[in-house]
PyMOL Python script that loads the backbone (N, CA, C, O; Angstrom):
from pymol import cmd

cmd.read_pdbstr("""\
ATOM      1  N   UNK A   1       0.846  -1.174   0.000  1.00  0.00           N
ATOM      2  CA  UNK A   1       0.000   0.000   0.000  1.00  0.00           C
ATOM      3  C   UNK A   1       0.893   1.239   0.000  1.00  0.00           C
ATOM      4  O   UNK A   1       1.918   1.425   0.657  1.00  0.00           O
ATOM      5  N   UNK A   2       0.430   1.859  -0.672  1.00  0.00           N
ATOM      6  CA  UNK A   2       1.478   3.434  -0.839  1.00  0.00           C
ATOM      7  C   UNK A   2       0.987   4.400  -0.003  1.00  0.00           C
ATOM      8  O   UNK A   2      -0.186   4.766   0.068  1.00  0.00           O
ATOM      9  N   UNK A   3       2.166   4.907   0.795  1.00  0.00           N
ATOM     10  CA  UNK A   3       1.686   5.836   1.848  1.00  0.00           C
ATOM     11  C   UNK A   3       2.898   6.610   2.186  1.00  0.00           C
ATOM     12  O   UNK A   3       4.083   6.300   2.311  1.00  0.00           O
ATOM     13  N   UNK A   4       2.100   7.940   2.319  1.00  0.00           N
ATOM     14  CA  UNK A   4       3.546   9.495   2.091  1.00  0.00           C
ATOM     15  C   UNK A   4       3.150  10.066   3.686  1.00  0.00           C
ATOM     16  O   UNK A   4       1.945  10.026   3.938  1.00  0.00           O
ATOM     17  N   UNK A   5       3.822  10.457   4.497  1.00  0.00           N
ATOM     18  CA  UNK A   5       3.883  11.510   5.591  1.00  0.00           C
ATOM     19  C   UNK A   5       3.290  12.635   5.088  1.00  0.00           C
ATOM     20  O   UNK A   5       3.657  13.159   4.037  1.00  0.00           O
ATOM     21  N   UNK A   6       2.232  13.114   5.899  1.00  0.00           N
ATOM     22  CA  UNK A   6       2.394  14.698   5.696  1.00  0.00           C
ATOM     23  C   UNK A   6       3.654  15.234   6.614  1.00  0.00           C
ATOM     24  O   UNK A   6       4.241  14.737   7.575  1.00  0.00           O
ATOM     25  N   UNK A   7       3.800  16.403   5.929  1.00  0.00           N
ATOM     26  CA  UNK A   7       4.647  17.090   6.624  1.00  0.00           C
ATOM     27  C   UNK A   7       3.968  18.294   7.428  1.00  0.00           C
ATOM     28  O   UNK A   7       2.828  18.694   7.193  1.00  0.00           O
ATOM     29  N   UNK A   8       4.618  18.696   8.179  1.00  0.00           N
ATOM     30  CA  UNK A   8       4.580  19.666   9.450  1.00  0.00           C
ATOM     31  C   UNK A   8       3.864  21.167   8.436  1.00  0.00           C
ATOM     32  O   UNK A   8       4.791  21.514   7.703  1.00  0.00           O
ATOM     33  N   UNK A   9       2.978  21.829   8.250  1.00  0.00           N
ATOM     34  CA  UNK A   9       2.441  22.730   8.131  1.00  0.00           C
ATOM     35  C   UNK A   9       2.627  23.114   6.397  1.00  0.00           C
ATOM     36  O   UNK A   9       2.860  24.116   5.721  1.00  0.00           O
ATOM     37  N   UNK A  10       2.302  21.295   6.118  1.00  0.00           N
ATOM     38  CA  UNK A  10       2.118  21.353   4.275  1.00  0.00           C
ATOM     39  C   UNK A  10       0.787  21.398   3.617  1.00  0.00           C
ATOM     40  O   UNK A  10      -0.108  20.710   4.109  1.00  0.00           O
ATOM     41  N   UNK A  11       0.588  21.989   2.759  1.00  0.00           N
ATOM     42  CA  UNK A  11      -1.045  22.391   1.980  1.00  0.00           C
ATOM     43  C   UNK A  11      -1.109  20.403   1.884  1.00  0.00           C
ATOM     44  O   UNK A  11      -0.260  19.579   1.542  1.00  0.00           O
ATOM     45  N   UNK A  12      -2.516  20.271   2.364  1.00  0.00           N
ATOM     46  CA  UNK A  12      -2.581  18.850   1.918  1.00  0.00           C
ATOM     47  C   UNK A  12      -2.709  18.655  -0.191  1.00  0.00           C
ATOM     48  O   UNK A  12      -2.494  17.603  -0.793  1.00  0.00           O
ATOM     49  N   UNK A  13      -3.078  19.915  -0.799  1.00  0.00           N
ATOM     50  CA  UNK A  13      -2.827  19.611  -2.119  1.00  0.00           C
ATOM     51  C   UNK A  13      -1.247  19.365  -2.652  1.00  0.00           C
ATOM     52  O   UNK A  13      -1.206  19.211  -3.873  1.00  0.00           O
ATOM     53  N   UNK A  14      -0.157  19.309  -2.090  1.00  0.00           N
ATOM     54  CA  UNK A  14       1.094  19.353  -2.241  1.00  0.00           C
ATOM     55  C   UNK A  14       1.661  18.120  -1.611  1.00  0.00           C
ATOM     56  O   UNK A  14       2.880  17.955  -1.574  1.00  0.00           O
ATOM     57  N   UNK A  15       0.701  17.121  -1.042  1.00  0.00           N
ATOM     58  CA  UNK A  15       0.844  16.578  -0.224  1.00  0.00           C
ATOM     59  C   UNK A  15       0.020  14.966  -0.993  1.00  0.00           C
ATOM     60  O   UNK A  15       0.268  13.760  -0.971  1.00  0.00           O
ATOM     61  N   UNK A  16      -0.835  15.698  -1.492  1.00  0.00           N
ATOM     62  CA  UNK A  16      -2.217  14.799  -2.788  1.00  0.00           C
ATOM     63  C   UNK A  16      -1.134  14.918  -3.989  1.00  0.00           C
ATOM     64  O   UNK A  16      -1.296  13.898  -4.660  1.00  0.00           O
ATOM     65  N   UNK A  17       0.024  15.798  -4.634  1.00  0.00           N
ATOM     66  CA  UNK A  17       0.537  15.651  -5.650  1.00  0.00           C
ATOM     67  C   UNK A  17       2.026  14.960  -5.127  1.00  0.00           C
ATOM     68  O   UNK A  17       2.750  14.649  -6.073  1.00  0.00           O
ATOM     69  N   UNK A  18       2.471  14.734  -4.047  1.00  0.00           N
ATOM     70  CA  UNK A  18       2.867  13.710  -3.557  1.00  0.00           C
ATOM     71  C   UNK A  18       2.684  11.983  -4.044  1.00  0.00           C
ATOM     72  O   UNK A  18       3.341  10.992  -4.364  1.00  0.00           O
ATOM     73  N   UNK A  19       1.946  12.240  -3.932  1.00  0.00           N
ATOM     74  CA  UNK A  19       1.411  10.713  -3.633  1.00  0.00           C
ATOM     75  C   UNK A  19       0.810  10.602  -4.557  1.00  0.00           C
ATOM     76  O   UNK A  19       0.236   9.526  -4.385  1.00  0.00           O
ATOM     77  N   UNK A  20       0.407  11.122  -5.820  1.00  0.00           N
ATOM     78  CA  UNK A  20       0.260  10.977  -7.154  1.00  0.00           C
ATOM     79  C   UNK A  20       1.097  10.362  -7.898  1.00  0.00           C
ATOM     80  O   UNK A  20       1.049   9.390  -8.651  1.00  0.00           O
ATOM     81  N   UNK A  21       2.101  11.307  -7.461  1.00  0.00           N
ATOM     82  CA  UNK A  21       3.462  11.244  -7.986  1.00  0.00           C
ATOM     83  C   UNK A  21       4.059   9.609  -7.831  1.00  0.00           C
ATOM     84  O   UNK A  21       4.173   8.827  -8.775  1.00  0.00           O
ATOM     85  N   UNK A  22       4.396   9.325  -6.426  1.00  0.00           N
ATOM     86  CA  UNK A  22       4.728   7.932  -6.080  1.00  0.00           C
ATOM     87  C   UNK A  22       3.850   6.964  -6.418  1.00  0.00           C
ATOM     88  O   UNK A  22       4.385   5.857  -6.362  1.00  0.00           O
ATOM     89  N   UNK A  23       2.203   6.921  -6.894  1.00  0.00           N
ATOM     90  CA  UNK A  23       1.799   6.027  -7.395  1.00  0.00           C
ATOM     91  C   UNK A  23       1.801   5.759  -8.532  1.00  0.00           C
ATOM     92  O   UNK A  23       1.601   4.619  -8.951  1.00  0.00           O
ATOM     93  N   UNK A  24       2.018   6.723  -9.225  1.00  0.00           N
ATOM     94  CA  UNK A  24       2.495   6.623 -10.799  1.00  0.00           C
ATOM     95  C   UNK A  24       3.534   5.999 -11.036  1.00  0.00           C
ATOM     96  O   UNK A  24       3.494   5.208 -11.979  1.00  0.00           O
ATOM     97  N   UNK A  25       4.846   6.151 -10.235  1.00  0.00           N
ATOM     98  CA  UNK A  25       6.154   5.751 -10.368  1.00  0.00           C
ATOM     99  C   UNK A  25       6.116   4.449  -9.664  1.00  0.00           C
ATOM    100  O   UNK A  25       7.047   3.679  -9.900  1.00  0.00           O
ATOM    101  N   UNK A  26       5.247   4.101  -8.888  1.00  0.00           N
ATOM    102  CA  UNK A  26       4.968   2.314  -8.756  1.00  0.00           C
ATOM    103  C   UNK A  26       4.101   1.758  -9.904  1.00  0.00           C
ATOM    104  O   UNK A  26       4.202   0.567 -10.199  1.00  0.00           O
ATOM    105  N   UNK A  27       2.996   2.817 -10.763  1.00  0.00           N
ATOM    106  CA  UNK A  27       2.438   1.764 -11.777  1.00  0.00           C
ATOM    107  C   UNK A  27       0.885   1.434 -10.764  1.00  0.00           C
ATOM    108  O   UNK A  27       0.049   0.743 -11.346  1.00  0.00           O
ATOM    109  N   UNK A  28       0.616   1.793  -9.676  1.00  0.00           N
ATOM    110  CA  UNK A  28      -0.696   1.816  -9.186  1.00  0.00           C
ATOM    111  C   UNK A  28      -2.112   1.714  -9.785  1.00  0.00           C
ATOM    112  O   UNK A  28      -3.062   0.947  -9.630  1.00  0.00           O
ATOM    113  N   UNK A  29      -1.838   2.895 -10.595  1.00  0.00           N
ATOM    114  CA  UNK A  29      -2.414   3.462 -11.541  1.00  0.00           C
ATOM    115  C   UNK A  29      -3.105   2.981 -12.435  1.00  0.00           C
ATOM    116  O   UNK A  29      -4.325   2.953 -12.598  1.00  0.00           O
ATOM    117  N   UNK A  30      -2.070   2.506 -13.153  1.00  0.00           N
ATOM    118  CA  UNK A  30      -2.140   2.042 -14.443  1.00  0.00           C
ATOM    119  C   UNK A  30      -2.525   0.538 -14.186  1.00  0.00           C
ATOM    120  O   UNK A  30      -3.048   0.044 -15.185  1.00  0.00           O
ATOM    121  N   UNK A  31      -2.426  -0.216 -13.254  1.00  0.00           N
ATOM    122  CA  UNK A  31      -2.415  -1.613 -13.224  1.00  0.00           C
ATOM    123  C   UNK A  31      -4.174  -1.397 -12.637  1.00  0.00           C
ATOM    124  O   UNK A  31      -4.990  -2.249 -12.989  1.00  0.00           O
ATOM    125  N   UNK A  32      -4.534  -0.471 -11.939  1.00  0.00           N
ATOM    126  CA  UNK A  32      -5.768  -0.595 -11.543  1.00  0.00           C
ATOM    127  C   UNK A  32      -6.735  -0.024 -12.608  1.00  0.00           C
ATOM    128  O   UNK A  32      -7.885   0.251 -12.267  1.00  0.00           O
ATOM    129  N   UNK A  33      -6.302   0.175 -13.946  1.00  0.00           N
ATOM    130  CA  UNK A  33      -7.452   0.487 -15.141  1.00  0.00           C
ATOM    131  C   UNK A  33      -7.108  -0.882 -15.576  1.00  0.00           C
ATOM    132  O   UNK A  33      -8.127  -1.555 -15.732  1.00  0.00           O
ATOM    133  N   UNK A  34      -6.421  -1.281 -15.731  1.00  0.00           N
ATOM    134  CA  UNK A  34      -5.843  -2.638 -16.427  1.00  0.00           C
ATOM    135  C   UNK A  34      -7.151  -3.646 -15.807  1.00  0.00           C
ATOM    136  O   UNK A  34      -8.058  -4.107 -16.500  1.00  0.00           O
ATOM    137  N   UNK A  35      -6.965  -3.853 -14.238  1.00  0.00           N
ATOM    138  CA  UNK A  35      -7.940  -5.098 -13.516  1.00  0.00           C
ATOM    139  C   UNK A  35      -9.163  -4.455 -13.782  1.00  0.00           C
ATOM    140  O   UNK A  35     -10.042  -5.240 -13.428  1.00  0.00           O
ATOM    141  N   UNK A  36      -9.748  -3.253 -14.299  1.00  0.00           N
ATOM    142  CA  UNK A  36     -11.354  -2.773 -14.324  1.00  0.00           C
ATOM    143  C   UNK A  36     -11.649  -3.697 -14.895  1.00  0.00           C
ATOM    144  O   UNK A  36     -11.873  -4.413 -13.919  1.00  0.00           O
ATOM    145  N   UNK A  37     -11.844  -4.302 -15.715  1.00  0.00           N
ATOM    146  CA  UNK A  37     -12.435  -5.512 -16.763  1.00  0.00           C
ATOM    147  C   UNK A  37     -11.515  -6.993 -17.063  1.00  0.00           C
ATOM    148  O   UNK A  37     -10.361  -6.942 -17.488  1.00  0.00           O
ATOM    149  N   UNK A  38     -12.136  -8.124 -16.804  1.00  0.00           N
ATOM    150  CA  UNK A  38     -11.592  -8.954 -17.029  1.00  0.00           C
ATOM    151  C   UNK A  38     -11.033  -9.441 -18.696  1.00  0.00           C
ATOM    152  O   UNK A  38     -11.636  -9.619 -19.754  1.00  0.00           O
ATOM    153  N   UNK A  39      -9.779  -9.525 -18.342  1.00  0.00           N
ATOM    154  CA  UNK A  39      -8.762  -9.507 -19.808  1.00  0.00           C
ATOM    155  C   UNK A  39      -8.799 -11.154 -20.059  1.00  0.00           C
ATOM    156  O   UNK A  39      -8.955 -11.654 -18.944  1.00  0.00           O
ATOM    157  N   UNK A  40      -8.739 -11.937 -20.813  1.00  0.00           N
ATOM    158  CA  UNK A  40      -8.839 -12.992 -21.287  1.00  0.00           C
ATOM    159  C   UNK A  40      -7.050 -13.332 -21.149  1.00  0.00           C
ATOM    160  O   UNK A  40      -6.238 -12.423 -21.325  1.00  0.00           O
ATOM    161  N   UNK A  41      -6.766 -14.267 -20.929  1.00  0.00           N
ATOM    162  CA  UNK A  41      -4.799 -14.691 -21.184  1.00  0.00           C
ATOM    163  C   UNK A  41      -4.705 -14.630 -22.481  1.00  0.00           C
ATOM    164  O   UNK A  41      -3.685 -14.072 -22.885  1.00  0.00           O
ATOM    165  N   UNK A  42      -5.507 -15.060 -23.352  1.00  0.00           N
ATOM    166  CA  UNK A  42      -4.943 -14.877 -24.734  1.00  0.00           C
ATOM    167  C   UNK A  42      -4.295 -13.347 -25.308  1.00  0.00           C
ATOM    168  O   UNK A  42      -3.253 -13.042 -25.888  1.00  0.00           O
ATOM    169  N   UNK A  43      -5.648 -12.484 -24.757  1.00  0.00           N
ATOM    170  CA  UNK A  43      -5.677 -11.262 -25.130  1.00  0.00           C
ATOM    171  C   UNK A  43      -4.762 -10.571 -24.435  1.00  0.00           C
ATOM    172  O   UNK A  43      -4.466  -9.504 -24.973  1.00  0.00           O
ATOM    173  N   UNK A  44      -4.062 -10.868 -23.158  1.00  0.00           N
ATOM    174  CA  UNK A  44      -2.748 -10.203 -22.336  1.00  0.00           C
ATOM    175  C   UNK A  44      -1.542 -10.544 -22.988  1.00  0.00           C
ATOM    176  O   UNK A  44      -0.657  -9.735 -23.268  1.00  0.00           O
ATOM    177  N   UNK A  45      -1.515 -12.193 -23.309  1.00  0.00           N
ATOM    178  CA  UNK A  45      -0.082 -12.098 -24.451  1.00  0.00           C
ATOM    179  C   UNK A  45      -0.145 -11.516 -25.483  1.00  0.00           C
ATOM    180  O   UNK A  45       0.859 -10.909 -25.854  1.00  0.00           O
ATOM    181  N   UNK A  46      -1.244 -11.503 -26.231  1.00  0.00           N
ATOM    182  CA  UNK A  46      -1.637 -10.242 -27.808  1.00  0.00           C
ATOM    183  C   UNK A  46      -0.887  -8.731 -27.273  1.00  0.00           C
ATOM    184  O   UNK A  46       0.021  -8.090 -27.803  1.00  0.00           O
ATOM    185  N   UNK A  47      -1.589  -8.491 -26.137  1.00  0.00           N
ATOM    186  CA  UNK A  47      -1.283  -7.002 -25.349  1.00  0.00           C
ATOM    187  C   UNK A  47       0.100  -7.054 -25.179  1.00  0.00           C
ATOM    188  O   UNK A  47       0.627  -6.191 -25.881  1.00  0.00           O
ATOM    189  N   UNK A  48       0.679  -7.522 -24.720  1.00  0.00           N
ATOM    190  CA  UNK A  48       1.948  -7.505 -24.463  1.00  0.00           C
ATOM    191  C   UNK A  48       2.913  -8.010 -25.634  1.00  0.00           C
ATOM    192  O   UNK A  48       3.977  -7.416 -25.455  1.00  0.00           O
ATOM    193  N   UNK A  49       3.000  -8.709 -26.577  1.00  0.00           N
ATOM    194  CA  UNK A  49       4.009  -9.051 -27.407  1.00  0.00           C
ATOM    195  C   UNK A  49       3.860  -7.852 -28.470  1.00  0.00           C
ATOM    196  O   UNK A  49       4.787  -7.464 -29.181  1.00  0.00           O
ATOM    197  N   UNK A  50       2.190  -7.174 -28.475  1.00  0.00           N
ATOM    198  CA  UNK A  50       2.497  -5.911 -29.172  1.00  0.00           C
ATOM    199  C   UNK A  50       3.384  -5.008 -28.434  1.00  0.00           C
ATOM    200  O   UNK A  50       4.325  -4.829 -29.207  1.00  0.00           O
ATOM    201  N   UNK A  51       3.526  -4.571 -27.734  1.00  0.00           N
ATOM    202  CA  UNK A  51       3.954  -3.733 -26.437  1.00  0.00           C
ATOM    203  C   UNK A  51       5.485  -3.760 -26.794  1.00  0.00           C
ATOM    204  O   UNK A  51       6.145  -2.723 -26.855  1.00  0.00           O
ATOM    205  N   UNK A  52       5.992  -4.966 -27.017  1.00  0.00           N
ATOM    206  CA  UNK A  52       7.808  -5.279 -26.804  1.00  0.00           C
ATOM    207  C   UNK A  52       8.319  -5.193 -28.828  1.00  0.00           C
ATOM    208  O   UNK A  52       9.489  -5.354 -29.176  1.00  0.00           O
TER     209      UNK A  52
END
""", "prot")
cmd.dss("prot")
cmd.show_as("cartoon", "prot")
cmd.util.cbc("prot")
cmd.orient("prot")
């Protein structure tokens, strides 16, 4: 689970682009539009050998 400190007398919006930031750069993100709909295995190796 991804989780940032606030800091001592920080705008919590600076604090929300924080932790934007670090979930993007783990891929959070992106892997949780990915699981919205169930992908078939066929169709994930299609997805991916286009990809490489």
């Amino acid at each position: 689970m991804t989780e940032i400190k606030c800091r001592k007398s920080e705008p919590i919006e600076r604090a929300l682009r924080r932790l934007k930031k670090k979930m993007d750069k783990e891929g959070t993100l992106k892997e949780l539009r990915n699981r919205r709909h169930y992908e078939k295995p066929s169709e994930v190796k299609r997805r991916e050998s286009r990809r490489h």
